[in-house]
N, C-alpha and C positions, 0 to 999 in steps of 0.2 A: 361814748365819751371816755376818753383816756384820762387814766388817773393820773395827778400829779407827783413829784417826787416823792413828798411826803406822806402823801397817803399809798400810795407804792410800796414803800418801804414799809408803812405802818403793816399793811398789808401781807408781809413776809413774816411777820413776829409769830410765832408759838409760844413764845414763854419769857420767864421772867428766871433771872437766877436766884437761887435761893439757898446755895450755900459756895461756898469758895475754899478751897486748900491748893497748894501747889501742885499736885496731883490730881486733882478729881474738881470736877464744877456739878454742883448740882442743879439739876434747873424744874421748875414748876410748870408746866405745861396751861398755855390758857386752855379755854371749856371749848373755843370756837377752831382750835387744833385740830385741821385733819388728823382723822385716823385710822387712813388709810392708805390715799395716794392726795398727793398735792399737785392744785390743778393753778395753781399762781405763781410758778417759777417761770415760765415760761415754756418749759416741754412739761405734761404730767410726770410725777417722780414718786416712789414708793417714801411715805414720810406717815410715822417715824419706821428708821430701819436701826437695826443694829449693826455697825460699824459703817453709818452714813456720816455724812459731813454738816455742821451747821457753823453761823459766825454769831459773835456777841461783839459789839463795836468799842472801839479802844482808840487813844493816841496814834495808833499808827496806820490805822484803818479798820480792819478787822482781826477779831481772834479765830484763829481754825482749831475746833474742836472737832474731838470723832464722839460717836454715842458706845457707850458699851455696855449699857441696859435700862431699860425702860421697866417701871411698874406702874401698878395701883394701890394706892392708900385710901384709906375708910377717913370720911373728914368727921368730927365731930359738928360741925357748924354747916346747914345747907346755905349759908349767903355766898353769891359765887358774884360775878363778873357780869351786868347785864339783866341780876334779877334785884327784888326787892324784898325784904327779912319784914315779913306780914306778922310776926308775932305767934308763928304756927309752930306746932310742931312737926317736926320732919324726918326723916329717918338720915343715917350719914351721909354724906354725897361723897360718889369716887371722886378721888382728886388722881389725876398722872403724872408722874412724874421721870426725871430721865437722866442719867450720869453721862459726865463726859469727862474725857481725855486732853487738855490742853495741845495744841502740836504747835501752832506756830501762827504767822500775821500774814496776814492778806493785806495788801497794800496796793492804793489807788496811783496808777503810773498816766493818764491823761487818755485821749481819744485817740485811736487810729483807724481812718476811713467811718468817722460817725459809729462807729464799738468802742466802747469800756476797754482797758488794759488793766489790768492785773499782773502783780508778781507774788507770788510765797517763798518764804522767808523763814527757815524752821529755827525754833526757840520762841521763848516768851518774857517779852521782854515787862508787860505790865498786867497784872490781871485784872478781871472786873468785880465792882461789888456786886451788893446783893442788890434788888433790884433793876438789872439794868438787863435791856432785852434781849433776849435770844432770836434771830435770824436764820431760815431758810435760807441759802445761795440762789444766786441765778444761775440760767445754765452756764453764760459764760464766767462768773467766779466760780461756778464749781468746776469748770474746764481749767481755768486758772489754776488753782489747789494743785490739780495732778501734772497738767502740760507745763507748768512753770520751771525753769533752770537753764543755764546755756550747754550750749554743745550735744543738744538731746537729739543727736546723729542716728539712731536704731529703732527703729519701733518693735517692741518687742509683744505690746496686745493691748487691751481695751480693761478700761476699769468699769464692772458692772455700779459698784455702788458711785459713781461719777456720771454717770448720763454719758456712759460707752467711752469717756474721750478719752482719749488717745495716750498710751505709755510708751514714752522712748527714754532711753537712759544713755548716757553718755560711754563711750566706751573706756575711756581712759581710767573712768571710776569703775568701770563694772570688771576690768581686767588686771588693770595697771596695781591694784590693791589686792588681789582674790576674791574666786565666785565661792558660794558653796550653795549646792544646788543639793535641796534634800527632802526625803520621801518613801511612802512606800514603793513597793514591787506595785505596777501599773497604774502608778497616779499620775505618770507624762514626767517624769523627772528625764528620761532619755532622751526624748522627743525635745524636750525645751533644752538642752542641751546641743542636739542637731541644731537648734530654732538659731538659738544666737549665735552660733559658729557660720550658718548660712545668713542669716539677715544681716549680720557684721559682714560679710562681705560682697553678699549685692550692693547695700549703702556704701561701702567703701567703693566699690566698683563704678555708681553709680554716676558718683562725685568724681571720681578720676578719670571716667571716660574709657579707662584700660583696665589690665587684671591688677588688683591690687599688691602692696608690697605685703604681703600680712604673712604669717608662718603661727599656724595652728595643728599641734603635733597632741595624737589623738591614743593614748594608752589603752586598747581596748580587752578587756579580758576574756570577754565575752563573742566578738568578731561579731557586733551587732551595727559596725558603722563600715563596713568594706566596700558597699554600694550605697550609700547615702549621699554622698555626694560625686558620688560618677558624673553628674553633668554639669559640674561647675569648672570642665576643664581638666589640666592636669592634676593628678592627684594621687598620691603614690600611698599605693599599701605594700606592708610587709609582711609575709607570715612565716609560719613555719615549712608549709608546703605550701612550695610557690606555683602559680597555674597561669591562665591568661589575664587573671585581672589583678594579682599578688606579685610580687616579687619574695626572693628568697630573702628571710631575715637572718640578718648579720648585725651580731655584738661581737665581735673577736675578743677570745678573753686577753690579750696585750693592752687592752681597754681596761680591765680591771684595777682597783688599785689594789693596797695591800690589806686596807679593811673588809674590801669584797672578796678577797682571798682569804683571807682569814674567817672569815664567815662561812663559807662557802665549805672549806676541810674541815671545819670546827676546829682552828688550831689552837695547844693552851700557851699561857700568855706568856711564862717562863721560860721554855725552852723552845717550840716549836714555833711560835710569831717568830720571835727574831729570826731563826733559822729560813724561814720563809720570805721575811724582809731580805735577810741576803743574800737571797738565792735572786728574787724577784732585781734587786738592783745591779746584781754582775749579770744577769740576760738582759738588763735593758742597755746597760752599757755596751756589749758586745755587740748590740744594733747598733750602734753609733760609728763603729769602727769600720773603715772600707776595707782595713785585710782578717774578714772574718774568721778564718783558719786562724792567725798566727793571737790575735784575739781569744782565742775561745782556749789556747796553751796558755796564753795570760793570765786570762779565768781560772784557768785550776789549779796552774803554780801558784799562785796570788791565795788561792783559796788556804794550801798545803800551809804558806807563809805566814799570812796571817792569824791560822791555828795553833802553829809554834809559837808562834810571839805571845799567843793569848795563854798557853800553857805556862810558859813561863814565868809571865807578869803574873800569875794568878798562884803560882807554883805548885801545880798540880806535876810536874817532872819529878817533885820529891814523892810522889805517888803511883809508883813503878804497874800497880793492877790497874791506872787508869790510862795512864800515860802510854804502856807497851802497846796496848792492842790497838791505838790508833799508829804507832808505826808503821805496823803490819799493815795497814791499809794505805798509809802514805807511800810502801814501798811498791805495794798489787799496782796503785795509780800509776807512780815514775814508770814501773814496766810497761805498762800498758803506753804512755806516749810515748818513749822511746820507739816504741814500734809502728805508732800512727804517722810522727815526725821526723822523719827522717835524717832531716835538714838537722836538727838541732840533737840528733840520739848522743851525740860525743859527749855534750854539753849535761844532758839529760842523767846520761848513765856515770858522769861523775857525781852528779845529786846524787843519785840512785847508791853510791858504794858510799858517799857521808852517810845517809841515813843509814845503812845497815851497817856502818863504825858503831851507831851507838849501839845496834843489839848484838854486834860481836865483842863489847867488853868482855875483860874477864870477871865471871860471873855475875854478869848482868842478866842472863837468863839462865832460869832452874826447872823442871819439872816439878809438878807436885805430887801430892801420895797419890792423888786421884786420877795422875797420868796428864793431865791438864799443863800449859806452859805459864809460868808464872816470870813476874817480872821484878826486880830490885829498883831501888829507887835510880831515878837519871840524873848527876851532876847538872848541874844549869852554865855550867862553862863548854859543857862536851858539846849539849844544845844549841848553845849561840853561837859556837861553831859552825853548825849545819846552817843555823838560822842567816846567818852572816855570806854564804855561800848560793845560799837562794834569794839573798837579797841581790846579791851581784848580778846573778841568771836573768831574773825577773829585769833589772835594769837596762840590761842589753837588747831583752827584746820590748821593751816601751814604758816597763812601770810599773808599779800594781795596780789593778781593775779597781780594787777597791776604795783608793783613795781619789777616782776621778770620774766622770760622769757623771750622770743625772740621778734623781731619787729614785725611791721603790715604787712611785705613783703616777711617773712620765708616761705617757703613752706610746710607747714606742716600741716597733712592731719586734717580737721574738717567735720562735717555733715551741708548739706546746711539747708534743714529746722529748724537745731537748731540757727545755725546762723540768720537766720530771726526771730525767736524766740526770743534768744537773745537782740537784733536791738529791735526788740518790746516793749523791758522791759525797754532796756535804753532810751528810747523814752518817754515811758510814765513817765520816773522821770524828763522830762522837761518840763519847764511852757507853751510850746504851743507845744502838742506834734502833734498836728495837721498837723504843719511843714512836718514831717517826713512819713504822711501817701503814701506820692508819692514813695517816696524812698524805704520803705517795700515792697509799691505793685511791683515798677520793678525788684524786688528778687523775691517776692513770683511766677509773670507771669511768670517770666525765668527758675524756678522748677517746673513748673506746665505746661510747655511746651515740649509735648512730644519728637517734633524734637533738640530741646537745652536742653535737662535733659539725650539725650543718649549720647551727648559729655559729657557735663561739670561734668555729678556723674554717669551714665552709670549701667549696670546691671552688668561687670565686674571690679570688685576693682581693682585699677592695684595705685604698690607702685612708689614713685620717680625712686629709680633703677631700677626699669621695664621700665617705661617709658625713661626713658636717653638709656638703652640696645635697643627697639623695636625703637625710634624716631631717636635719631644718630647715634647708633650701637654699637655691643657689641665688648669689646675683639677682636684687630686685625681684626674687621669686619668682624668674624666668620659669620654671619646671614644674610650677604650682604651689597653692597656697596653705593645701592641708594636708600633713602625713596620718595617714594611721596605720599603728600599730597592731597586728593581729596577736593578741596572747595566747590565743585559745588554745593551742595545741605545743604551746613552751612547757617543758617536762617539769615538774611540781618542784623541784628541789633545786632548779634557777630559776624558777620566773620572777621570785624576790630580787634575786639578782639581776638578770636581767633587763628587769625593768627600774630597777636603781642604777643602775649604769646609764640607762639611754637617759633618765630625766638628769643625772650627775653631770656627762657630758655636754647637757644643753644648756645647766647652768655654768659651767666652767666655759665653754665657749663663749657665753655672750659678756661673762667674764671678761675675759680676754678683747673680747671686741670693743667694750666702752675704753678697756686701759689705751687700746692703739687707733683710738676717733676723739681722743680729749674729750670724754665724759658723758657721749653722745651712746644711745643706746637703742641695741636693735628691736623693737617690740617684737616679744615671742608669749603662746599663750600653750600651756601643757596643760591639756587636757586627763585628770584619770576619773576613768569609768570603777564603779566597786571600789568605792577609793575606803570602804572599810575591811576590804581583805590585803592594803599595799602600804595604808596609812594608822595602821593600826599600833593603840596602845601595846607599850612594851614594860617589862620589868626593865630597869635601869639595872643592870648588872656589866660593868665594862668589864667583864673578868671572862664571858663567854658571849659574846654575841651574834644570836640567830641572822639569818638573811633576813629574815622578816625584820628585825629593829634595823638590821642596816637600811634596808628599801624606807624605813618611815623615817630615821635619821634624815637620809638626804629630802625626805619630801621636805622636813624640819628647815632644813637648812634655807630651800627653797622660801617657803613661806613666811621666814626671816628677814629675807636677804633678796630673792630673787628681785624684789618690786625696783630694787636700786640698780639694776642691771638690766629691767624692761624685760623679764620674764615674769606674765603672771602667773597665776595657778586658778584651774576651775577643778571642783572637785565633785563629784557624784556619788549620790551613797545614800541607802536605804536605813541604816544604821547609826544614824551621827553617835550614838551613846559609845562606841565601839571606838570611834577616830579618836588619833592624837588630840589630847588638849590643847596640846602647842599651837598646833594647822590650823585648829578650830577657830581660835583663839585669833588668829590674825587675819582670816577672813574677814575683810568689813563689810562684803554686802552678803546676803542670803537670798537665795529665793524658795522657797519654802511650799512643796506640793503635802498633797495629805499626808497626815503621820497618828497613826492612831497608837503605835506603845507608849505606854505610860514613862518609861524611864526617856526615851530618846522626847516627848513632848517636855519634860522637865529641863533637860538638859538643855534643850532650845528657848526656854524660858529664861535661862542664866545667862545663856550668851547674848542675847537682845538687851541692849543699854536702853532702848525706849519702855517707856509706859504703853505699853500692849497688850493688855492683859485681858480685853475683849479682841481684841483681832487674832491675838494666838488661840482663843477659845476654837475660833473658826477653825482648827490645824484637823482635829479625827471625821471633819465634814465636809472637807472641802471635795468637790465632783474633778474628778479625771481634767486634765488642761487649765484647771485653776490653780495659781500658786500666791504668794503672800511675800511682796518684795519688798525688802527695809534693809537699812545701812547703807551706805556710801554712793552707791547707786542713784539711791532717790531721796530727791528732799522731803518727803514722808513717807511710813509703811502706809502699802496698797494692795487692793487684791487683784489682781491682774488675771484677765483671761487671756488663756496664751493664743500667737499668732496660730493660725492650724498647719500643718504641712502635709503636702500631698503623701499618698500611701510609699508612692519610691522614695521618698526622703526622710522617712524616717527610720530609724535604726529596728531592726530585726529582735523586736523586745516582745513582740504582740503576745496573749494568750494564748496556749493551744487551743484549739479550736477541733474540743469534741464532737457536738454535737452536729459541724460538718463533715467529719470524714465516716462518723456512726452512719448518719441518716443519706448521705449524699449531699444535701441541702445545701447547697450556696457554697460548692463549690468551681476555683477556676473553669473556665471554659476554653475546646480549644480551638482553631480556625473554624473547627464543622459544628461549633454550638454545644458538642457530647462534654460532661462533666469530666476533667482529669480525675483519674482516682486515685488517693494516694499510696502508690504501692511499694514496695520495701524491695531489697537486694542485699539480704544479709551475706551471701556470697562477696560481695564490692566491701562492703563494710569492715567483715574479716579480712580479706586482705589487706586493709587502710592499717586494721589496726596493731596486725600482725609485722605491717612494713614489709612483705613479700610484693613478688610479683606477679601480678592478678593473672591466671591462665582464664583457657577457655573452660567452663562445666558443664559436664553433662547432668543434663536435668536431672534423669532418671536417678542414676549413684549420687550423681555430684560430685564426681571425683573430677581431677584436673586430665584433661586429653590435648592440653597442646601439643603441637609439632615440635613444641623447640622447651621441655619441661626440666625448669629449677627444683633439684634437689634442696632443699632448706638446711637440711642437714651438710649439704656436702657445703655451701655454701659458707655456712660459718666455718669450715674449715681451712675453706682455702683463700680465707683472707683471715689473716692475722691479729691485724687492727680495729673492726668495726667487729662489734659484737650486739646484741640486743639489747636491751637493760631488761631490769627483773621485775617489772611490772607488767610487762607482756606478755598476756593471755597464751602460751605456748604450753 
């Protein structure tokens, strides 16, 4: 005999509520409360649970509340519910009791196909008094609760305390705003990372029929995602040693701007920034020009002109010890083109005899006691003389550099050794050029370094539009849909850099892209793996700034700004306590695997705008593949078991695995069934790491016996340019 509505429903009650605040519901448990599993919802279900679901009924249908702890109290009074108060004495009777979390309304939407509908609706719009029942769900309103929202396009895994159903979150809320995806070292924070980059785009996939339009650019520190998605098609990695399944990485430093240059030399803010700035913008202009010879005379007369002019104005010409010794260098220069330029020497070496008018005045130059050449002050008419005379020069052959072309942060292609070159010359037109010798050498080390000279200028040229096609994809992501970046072997002292360049230019691109589609924008999603070693808190000092603040600067920027440009940000990281506040800060959704330190569980207690305060309890317990999704995402926090992924597809994070290469035990097998064993080639190794060329060894010595054997020594000799760096085991 089936029970009627009303007794049905009667049927579902556990309890009565028994206290009310905005925040917290208390409730009274009846005596006839399972307490254990509940076999009247329709599937058995574990009841009561901690962070399970219950409704109390309201004007709008139901209230969804969560539990966030359950006790027992001592009653003073044995009359309970069902019995009769005989006038006896009795000892106290446990009474149960159990707090809840308000979330939001369940709401009745009519039948389809003979089923209940349901919608949730998060906020609360009225509470209930005291007295009024507490409800069990059915299965399908507790399916309701977690399946309810549109565009829930992604399944991303299964809510245990929901009776398994089903979590898909929308993607536009899970990208379009920032992930931040956080945890220890082996709680699946990598793996759920893989998860939604692949289930996002088989669903995408699924619904289009063909390969999606998507571009997922993958910052990998660690080179734990290189084969992860190898079978999703085309899929381009980069590394630093390139092989059959890598391509060589390429950030050419003409990408840089002048803040990544400045970071990068450590230059100070007075004298050696600007210097740098105006080095950086007469080589980008000189890219511009199609007669680069007559250009690049431009460039240095321009340079010589603009120095006098600045003497001048500044009148530092009445300061004969500062003024003299950059003659001397204005005049090394003129000699020097007159003999590069042929065409113009006539022109050149009349500059060349103004200048040294002013240091044959009479007695404009003296010897000193100490044998040294000393200089008198310079009239400023003798000056604007010369000054007046290179203006003309300059004019004839196109102008000054300096007054035309692009800024110091154009992207536009230059040669690095001319650029230090360059940097050299304007160096030595100033009175301590001394200064500047630190700043030269950390260019010259950084071209001279084999492992940073194959990114930053590389053996293959490769244009802007190459690089925007190969880095976040060509046309409808003809070439595939996910880059990853291999970090692991970027030398320590750019990888800040580095990898603030490639996320700088992905924002700046899509940039540009909404300005010339009228406000339409390309979805792009930057993935950083260890985002507490890229994203990390800085001291606020504009007066010297590390790579490191620059690389979190731009994440900053990103996490600002990107979402208006249709670049999201997912961020991974064991650390949240460590990341910027800022980044943090504008993540709207979390998914949240275990975190057992006490500072980073605080920290994630701040950032959550919900009443969570039994579900975050859940964070130092949660088992491996369980995470805890709230914010933007989902229309309530839930605890989610994640989808699984097969062993190829997920990233290369696993444990070592002692106890099989000790024992033999459960390791790979190979066609003939015999255990691989895992054996070592530190010969291979040391060549890798040395950057030689691997010969053949003999076992026995182990010395090198090939036919055709590289001297190391002789080798760094007889090239001039590539040199080792000094972290190299030699």
């Amino acid at each position: 005999m089936s029970l009627s509505p009303l007794a049905y429903a009667d049927s579902l009650r556990v309890g009565i509520v028994d206290f009310v605040s905005p925040d917290e519901i208390k409730v009274l448990l009846d005596i006839e409360t399972p307490d254990g599993v509940a076999l009247n919802t329709g599937t058995p279900r574990p009841f009561p649970r901690i962070n399970g679901y219950v409704l109390i009924p309201s004007d709008q249908g139901h209230l969804v509340a969560q539990v966030e702890w359950i006790t027992i109290e001592r009653s003073q009074y044995p009359k309970r519910k069902g019995m009769q108060d005989f006038g006896l004495v009795d000892l106290p009777y446990p009474l149960r009791k159990m707090s809840l979390n308000p979330l939001g309304s369940l709401v009745y939407e009519g039948t389809k196909e003979n089923v209940e509908q349901f919608s949730f609706k998060r906020g609360v719009e009225s509470y209930p008094t005291v007295g009024d029942p507490v409800l069990l769900p059915t299965e399908v309103q507790l399916k309701s609760i977690v399946e309810s929202g549109d565009n829930r396009h992604i399944k991303i895994g299964t809510s245990p305390l929901a009776a398994n159903a089903t979590v898909s979150v929308d993607p536009d809320r899970l990208f379009g705003r920032h992930l931040a995806v956080l945890g220890n070292t082996g709680s699946g924070k990598s793996c759920s990372v893989a998860g939604l980059i692949r289930w996002s785009l088989e669903a995408a996939k699924k619904k289009r029929g063909s390969n999606p339009n998507a571009r997922f650019i993958v910052l990998d520190p660690n080179g734990e995602y290189a084969n992860t998605f190898k079978d999703m098609g085309d899929v381009r990695v980069f590394a630093v040693e390139p092989g059959e399944k890598a391509e060589q990485l390429l950030v050419p430093l003409w990408f840089w701007n002048s803040s990544e240059w400045t970071a990068f030399t450590q230059a100070s803010g007075r004298a050696q920034r600007p210097l740098l700035r105006r080095a950086l913008r007469e080589m980008r202009s000189s890219s511009t020009s199609a007669e680069a010879p007559l250009f690049i005379l431009r460039r240095k007369v321009s340079s010589i002109l603009i120095t006098l002019k600045a003497q001048v104005r500044n009148g530092e010409n009445y300061e004969g010890w500062k003024f003299g010794p950059k003659l001397s260098v204005f005049i090394e220069d003129l000699e020097s083109l007159s003999r590069d330029y042929s065409d113009q020497r006539e022109s050149l070496e009349f500059l060349l005899a103004k200048m040294q008018s002013l240091l044959d005045r009479p007695n404009q130059v003296y010897r000193k006691t100490n044998g040294q050449t000393g200089y008198k002050d310079f009239p400023a008419t003798a000056v604007e003389e010369v000054i007046y005379h290179f203006q003309g020069f300059v004019s004839s052959i196109g102008g000054v550099v300096y007054q035309e072309g692009p800024d110091e942060d154009t992207p536009l292609e230059f040669d690095g050794p001319q650029f230090a070159d360059h940097l050299e010359e304007l160096a030595g037109q100033e009175t301590n050029s001394q200064f500047f010798d630190f700043l030269i050498m950390r260019i010259r080390t950084m071209l001279s370094d084999t492992r940073i000279k194959r990114i930053v200028t590389g053996t293959t040229e490769i244009s802007l539009v190459d690089w925007l096609e190969r880095y976040i994809g060509d046309n409808q992501a003809s070439n595939g849909s996910v880059t990853v970046i291999d970090l692991s072997l970027v030398p320590a002292e750019v990888v800040h850099i580095i990898t603030a360049v490639v996320a700088r230019m992905t924002l700046e691109a899509l940039q540009r892209y909404r300005n010339l589609n009228e406000g339409k924008t390309l979805p792009t999603a930057i993935v950083m793996e260890e985002a507490h070693t890229f994203i990390r808190r800085y001291a606020d000092d504009t007066e010297n700034q590390s790579s490191a603040a620059i690389c979190c600067q731009v994440f900053e920027k990103i996490a600002r700004e990107g979402r208006k440009f249709g670049l999201g940000l997912v961020l991974s990281s064991q650390r949240p306590s460590e990341l910027s506040p800022t980044v943090l800060s504008q993540c709207n959704t979390y998914l949240l695997h275990r975190i057992s330190n006490d500072r980073d569980q605080e920290l994630v207690h701040k950032l959550v705008p919900d009443n969570l305060r039994g579900l975050l309890r859940d964070l130092p317990s949660l088992p491996s593949q369980h995470a805890i999704l709230l914010g933007w995402a989902s229309e309530l926090p839930i605890l989610v078991k994640m989808n699984s992924l097969r062993n190829d597809h997920r990233p290369k994070s696993d444990d070592p695995d002692f106890w099989s290469v000790w024992s033999g035990e459960g390791l790979d097998k190979d066609s003939e069934g015999s255990p691989v064993e895992r054996t070592v080639d530190w010969p291979a190794i040391a060549a890798d790491w040395q950057q030689v060329q691997r010969h053949q060894t003999d076992p026995n010595n182990r010395q090198n016996v090939s036919s055709d054997p590289i001297d190391l020594a002789d080798s760094k000799l007889n090239d001039e340019t590539d040199y080792f760096d000094d972290d190299i085991p030699f």
